[in-house]
C-alpha positions as CSV (number, residue, x, y, z in Angstrom):
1,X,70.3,11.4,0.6
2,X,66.4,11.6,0.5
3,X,64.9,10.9,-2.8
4,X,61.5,12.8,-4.9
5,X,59.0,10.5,-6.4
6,X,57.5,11.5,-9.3
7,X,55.5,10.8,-12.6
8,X,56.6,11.6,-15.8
9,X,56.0,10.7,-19.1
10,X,59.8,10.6,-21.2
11,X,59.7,12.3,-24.6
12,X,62.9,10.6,-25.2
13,X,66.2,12.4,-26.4
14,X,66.9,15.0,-24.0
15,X,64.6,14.2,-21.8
16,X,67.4,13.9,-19.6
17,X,70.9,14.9,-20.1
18,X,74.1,13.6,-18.9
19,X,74.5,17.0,-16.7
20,X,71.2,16.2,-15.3
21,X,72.7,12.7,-14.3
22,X,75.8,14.1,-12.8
23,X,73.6,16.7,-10.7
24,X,71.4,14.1,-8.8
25,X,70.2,11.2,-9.1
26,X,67.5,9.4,-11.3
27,X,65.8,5.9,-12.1
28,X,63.2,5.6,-14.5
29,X,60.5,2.6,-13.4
30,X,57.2,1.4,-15.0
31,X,54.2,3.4,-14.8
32,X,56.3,6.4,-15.5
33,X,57.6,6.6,-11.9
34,X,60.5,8.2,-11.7
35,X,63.2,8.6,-8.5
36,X,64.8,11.3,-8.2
37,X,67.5,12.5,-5.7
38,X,66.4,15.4,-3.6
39,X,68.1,18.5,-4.2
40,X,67.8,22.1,-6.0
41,X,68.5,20.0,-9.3
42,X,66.3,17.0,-8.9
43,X,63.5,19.3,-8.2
44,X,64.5,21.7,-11.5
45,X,64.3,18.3,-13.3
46,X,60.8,17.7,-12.1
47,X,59.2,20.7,-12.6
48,X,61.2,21.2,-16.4
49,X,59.6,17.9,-17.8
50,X,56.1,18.6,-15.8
51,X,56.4,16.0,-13.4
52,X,54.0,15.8,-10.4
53,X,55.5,14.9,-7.0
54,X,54.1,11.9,-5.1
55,X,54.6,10.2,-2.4
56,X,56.4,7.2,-1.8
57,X,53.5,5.0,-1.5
58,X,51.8,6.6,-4.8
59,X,55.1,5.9,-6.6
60,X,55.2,2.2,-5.3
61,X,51.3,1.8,-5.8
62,X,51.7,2.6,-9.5
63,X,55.0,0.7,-10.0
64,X,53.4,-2.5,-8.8
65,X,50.1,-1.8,-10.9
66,X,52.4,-1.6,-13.8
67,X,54.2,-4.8,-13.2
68,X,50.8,-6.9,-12.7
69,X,49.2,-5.9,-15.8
70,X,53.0,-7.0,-17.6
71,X,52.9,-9.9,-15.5
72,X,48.6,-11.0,-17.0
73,X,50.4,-10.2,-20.7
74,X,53.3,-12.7,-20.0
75,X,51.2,-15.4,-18.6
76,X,49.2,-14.8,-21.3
77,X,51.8,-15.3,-24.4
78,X,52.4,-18.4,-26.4
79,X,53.7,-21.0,-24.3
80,X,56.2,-21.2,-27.5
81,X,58.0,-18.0,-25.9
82,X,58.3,-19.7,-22.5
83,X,60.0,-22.5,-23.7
84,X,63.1,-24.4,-22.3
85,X,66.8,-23.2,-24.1
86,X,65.0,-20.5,-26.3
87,X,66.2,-16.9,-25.4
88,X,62.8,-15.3,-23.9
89,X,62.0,-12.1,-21.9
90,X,61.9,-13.1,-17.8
91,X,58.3,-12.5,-16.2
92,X,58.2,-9.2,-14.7
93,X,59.0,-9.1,-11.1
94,X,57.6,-6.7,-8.6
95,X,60.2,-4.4,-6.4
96,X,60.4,-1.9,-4.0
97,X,61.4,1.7,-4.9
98,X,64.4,2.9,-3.1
């Protein structure tokens, strides 16, 4: 199945429901990208929590803008966090949307 991208900023509980998860798919991603799948639902979703439709490319342009300005904050913490056998938070990888 094809999938929607879109932006959209979460207002948290019931921002999506379990129904809305059972009706199509949806992955949240940074920059407020969100996938979803491509049907009657997915769509209602969209337009119910003023998303705006993208393309791919937008989705995957702000997703990896995201990650480099998390990746300049992690190089930039305390060495301290980084260190070897204390629990730390992994450098932010870049991916590609689905």
């Amino acid at each position: 199945m094809a999938n929607t991208y879109c932006t959209a900023t979460s207002w948290g509980k019931d921002f999506f429901t379990h129904e809305d998860r059972n009706d199509f798919y949806l992955s949240g991603h940074h920059g407020n990208v969100w996938v979803v799948g491509s049907n009657a639902a997915g769509i209602a979703w969209i337009d119910r929590v003023h998303g705006t439709a993208i393309l791919k490319a937008e989705a995957q342009a702000i997703v990896d803008a995201a990650i480099e300005v998390e990746q300049v904050a992690w190089d930039d913490s305390p060495e301290a966090k980084k260190a070897p056998g204390r629990p730390t938070i992994e450098r932010p990888e870049k991916y590609l949307l689905t």
